[in-house]
Backbone as a ProteinNet text record, in pm:
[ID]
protein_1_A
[PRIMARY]
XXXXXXXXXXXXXXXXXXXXXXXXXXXXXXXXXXXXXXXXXXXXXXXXXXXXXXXXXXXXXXXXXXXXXXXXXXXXXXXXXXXXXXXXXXXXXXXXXXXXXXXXXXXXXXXXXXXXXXXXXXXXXXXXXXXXXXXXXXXXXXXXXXXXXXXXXXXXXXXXXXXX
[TERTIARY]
11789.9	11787.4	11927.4	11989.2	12126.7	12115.9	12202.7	12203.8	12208.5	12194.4	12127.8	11959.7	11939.4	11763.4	11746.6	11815.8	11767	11761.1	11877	11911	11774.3	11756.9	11635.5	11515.7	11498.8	11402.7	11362.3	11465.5	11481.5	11475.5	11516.6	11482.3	11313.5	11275.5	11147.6	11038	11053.3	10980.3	11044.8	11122.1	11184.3	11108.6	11128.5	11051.9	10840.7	10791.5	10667.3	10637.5	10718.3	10724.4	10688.1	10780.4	10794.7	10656.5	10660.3	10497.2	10342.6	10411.5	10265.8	10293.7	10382.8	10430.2	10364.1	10394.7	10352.2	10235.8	10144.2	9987.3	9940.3	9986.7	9950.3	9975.9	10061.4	10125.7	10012.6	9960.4	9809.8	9697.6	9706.8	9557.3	9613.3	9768.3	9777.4	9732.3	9690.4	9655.9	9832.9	9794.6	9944.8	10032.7	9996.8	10036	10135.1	10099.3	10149.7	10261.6	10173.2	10298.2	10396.2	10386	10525.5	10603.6	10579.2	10640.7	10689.4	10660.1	10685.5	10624.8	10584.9	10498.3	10619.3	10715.2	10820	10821.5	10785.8	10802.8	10949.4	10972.6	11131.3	11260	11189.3	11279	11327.2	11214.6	11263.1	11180.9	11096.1	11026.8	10867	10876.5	10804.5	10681.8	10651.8	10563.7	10493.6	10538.3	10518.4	10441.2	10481.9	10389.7	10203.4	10158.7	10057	9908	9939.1	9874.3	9863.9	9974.4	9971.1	9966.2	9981.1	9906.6	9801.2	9724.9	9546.6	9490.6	9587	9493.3	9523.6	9624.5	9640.5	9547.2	9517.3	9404.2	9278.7	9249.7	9102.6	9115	9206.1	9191.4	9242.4	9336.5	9392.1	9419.6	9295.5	9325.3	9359	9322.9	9370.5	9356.4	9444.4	9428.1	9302.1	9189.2	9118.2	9114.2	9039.7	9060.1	8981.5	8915.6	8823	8800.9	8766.5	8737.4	8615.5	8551.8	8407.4	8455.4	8515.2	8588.3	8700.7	8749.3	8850	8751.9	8631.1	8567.9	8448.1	8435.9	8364.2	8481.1	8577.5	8669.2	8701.8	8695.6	8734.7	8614	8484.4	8370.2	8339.6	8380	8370.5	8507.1	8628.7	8709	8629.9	8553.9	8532.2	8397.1	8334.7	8242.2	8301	8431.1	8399.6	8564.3	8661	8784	8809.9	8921.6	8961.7	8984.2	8964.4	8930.8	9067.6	9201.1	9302.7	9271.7	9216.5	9169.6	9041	8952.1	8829.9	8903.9	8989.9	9035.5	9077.2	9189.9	9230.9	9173.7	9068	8955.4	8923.4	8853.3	8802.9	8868.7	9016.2	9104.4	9125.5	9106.6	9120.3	8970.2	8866.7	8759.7	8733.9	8781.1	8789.2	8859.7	8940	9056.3	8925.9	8836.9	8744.7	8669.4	8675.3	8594.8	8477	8374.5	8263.4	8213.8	8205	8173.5	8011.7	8039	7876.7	7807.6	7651.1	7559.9	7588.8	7658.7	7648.6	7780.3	7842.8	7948.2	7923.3	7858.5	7811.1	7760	7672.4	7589.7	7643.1	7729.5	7850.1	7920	7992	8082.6	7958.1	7900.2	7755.2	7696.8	7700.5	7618.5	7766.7	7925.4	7981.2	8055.2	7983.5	7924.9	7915.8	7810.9	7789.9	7895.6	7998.1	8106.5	8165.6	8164.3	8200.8	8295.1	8421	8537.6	8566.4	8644.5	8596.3	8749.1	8826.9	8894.6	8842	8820.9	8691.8	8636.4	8556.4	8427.5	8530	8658.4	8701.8	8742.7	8818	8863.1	8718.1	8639.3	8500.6	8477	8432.6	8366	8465.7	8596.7	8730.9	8712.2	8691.7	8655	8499.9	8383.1	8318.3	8334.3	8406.8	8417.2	8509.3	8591.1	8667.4	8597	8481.2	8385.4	8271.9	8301.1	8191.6	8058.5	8091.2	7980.2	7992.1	7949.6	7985.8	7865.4	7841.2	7743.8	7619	7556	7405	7403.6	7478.1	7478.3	7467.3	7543.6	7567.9	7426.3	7374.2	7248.9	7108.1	7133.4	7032.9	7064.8	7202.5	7213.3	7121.3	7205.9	7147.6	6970.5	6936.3	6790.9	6699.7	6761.8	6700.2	6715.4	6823.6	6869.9	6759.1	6731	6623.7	6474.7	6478.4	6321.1	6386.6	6496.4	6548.1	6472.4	6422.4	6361.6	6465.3	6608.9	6698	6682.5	6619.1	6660.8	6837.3	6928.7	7039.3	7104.6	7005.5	7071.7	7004.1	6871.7	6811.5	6862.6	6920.1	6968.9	7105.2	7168.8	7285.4	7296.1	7193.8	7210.6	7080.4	7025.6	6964.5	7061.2	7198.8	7323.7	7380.3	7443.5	7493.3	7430.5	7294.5	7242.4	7205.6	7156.2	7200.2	7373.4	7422.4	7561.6	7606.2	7582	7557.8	7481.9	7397.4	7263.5	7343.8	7410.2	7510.4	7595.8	7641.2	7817	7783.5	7628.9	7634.8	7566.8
9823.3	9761.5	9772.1	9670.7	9679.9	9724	9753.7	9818.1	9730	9594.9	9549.9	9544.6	9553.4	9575.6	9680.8	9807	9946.8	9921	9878.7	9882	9803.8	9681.1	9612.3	9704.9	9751.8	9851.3	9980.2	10032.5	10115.9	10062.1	10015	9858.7	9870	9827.6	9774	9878.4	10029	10092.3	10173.2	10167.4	10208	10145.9	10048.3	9952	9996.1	10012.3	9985.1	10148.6	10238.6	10362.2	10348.8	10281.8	10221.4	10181.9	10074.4	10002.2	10099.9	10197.9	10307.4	10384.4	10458.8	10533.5	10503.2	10318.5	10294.5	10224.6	10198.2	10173.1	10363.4	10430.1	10569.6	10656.4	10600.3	10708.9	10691.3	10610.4	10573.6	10700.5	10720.5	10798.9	10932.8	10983.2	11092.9	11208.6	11300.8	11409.3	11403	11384.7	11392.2	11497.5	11632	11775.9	11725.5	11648.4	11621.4	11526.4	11392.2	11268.2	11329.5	11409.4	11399.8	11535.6	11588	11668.4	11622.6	11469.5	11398.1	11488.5	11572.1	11658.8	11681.6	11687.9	11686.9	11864.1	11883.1	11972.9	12064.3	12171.7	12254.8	12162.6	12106.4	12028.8	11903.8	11885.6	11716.6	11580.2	11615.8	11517.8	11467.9	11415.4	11374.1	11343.1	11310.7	11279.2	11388.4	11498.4	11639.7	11741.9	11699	11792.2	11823.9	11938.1	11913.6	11875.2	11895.8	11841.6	11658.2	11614.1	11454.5	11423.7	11457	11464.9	11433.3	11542.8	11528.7	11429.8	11430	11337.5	11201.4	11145	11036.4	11002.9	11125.4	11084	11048.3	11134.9	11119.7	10973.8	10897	10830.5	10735.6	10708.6	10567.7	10614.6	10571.4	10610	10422.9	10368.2	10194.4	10187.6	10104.2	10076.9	9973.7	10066.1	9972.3	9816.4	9741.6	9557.9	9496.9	9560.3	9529.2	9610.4	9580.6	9685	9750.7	9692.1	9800.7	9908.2	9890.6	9940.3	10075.7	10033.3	10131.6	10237.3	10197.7	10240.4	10367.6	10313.9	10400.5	10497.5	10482.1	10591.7	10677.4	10625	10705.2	10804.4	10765.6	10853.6	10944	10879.3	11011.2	11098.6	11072	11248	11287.9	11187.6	11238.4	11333.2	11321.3	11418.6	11551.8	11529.9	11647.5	11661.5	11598	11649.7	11777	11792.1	11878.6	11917.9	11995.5	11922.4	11852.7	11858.7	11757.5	11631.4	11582.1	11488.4	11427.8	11504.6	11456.7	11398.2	11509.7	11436.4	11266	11264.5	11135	11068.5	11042.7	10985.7	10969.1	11041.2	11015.2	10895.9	10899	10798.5	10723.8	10670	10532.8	10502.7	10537.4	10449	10397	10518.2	10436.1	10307.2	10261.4	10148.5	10043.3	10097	9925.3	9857.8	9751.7	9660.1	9636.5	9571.4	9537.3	9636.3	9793.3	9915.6	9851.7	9918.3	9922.5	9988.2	10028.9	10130.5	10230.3	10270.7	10364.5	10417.8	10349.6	10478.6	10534.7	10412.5	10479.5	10619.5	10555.9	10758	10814.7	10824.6	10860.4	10969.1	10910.4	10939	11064.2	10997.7	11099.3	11170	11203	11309.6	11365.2	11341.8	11462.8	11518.7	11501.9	11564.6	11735.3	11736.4	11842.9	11924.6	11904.6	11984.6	12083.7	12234	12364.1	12357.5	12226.9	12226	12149.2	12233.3	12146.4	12044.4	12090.2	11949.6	11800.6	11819.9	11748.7	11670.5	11752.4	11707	11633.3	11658.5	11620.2	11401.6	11449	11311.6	11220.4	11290.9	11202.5	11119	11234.1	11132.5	11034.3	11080.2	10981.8	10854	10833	10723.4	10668.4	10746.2	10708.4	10582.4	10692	10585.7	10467.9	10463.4	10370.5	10228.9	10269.5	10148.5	10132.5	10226.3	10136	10258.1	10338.5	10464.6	10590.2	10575.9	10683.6	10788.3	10895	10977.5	10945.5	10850.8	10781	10702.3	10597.5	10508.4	10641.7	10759.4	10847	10935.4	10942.4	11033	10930.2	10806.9	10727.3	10721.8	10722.6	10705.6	10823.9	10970.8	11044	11098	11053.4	11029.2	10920.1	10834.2	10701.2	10806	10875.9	10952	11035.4	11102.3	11240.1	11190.9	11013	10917.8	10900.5	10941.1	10931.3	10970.7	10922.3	10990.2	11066.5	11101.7	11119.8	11271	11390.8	11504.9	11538.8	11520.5	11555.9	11487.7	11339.2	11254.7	11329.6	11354.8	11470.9	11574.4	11652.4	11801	11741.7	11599.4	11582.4	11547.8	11449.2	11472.5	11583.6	11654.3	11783.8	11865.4	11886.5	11993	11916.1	11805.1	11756.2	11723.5	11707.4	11674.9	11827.2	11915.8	12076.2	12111.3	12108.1	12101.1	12061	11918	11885.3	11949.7	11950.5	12039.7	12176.6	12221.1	12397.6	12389.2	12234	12247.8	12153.4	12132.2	12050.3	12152.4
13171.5	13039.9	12980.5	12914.2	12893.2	12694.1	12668.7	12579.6	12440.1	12438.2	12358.3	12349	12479.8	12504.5	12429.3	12465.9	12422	12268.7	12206.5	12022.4	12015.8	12072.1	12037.3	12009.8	12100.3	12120.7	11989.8	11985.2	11861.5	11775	11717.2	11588.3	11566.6	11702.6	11654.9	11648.6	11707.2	11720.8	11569.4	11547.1	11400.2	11308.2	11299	11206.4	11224	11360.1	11345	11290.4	11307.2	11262	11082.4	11024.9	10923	10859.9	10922.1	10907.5	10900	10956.2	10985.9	10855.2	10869	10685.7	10562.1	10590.7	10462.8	10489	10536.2	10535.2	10533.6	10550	10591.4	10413.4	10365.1	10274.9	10165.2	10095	10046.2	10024.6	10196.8	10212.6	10249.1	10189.3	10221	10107.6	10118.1	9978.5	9920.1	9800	9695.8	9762.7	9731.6	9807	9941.6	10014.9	10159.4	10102.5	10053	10082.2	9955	9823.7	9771.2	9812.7	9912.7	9983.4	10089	10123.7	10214.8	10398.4	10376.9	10478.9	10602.2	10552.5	10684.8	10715.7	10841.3	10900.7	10938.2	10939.1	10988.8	11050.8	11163.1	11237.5	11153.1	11055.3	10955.5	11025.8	11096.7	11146.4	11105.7	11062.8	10915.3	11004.8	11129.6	11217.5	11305.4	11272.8	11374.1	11315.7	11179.4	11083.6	11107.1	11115.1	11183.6	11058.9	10901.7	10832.5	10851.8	10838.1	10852.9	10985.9	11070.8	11217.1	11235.3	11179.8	11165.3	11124.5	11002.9	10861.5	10987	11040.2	11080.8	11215.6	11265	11363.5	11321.8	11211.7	11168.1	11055.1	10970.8	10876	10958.4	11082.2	11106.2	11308.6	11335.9	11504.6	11504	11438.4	11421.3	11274.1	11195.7	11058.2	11011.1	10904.6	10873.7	10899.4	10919.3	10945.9	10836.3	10769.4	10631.7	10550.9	10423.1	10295	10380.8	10427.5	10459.3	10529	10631.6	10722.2	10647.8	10540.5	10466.8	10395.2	10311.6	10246.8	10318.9	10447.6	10535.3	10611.2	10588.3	10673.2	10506.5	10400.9	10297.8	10297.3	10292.6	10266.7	10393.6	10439.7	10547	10496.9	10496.4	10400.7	10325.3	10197.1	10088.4	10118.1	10241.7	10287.3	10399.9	10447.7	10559.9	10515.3	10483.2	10460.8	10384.9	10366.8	10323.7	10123.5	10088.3	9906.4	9822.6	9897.2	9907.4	9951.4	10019.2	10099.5	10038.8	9969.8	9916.4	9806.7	9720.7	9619.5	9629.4	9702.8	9744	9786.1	9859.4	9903.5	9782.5	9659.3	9538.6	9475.8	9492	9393.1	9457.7	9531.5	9652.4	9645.6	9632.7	9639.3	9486.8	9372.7	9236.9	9210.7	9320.8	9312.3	9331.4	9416.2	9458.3	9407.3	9391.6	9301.2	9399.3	9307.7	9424.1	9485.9	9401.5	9525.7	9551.4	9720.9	9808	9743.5	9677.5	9694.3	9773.9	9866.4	9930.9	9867.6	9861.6	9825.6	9680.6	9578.7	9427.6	9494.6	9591	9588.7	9680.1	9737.2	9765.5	9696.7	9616.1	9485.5	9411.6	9367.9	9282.5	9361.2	9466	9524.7	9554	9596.2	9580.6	9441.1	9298.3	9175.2	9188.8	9289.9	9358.8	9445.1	9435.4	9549.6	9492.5	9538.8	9462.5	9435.2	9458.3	9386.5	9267.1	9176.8	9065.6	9038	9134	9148	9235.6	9317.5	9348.8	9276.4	9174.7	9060.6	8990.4	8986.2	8799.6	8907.3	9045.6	9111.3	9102.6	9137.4	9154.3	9055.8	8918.3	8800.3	8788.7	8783.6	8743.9	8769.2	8949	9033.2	8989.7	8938	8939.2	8774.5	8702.7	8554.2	8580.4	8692.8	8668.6	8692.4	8818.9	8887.1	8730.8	8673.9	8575.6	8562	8619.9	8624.2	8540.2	8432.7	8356.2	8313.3	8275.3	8297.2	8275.3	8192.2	8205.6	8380.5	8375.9	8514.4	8627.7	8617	8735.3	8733.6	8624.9	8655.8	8660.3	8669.3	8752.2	8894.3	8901.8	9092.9	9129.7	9067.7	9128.4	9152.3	9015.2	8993.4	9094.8	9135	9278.8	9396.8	9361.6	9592.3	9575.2	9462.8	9458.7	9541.4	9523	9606.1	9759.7	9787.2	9954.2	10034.8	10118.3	10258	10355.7	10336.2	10411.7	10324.6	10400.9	10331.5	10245.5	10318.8	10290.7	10190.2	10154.4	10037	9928.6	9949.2	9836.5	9821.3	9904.3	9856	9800	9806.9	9763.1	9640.5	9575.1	9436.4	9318	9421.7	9360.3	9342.2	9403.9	9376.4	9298.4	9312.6	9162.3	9037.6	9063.6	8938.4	8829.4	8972.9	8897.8	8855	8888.9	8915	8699.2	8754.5	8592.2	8485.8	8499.5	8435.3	8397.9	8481.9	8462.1	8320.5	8374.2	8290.9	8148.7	8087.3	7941.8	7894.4
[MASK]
++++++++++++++++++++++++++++++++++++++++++++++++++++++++++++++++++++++++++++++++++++++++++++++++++++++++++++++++++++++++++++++++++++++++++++++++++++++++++++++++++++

C-alpha cells in the first residue's frame, strides 16, 4: 500500500472513530463524557467504563426510535445508577413515548437511588406525566399478570406513599 493509501486510510478510520464519539457521547453518564473518560495513557477508547457502556448501549447504533428506546430501558433497568440516570434523560427527550416505557419510567419510581428517582420523575414530567398521570400508570401495572411488573410499581407506589 503506498503511502497515500495508508494517509487515506487513517483519515477514514479517524473520521469513523469520530462518527462513533459522537452518536456515543449522548448515552454516556455525564460523570464519564465531561471527564471525557480518557484513561492514563489518553486514550479515550481504552477506558474500561466507556468500553462497557459501548458494548452494552451500541454493539451497532440504534436504526429506529424503538430500537433506541429499548436499548435505553434496558440501562434504565440493569445499568449502573449513572447510567439509569442518563437513560432517565434521554427517554424524557421522546415524544410519542410507548406504554412500555411510561411504565417503565414509573415503576423505576421505585429505585433505592434517589438520584435515580429525582432523573425519572424529571423525564416522566417532561412526557406529560406528572404525579396524578404517574400514580395511574402505576395503579394499571399493580392488574399485571407479569409478577415483576407488580412488585415494580408496588415499590414505587410505596416508595411514594414514604416520601408525601
Amino acid at each position: 500500500m503506498s503511502d497515500v493509501g495508508i494517509s487515506r486510510l487513517f483519515q477514514q478510520t479517524g473520521q469513523r472513530i469520530q462518527d462513533v464519539a459522537q452518536r456515543v457521547t449522548p448515552f454516556l453518564p455525564k460523570s464519564i463524557s465531561s471527564s471525557r473518560g480518557v484513561d492514563p495513557s489518553g486514550d479515550v477508547f481504552t477506558s474500561a467504563p466507556i468500553r462497557d457502556m459501548l458494548q452494552r448501549v451500541f454493539s451497532e447504533p440504534p436504526r429506529t426510535e424503538r430500537e433506541k428506546i429499548t436499548r435505553l430501558l434496558n440501562l434504565l433497568s440493569t445499568g449502573s445508577p449513572e447510567e439509569k440516570k442518563r437513560a432517565a434523560e434521554l427517554l424524557g427527550g421522546i415524544t410519542d413515548p410507548p406504554q412500555e416505557m411510561i411504565e417503565a419510567l414509573a415503576g423505576a419510581l421505585g429505585n433505592n437511588n434517589e438520584g435515580v428517582r429525582k432523573a425519572v420523575t424529571e423525564a416522566l414530567n417532561k412526557i406529560g406525566y406528572g404525579p396524578r398521570e404517574t400514580i395511574e400508570v402505576l395503579t394499571t401495572m399493580l392488574k399485571s399478570p407479569d409478577d415483576n411488573v407488580r412488585k415494580l410499581a408496588q415499590d414505587a407506589l410505596g416508595l411514594i406513599n414514604r416520601n408525601t
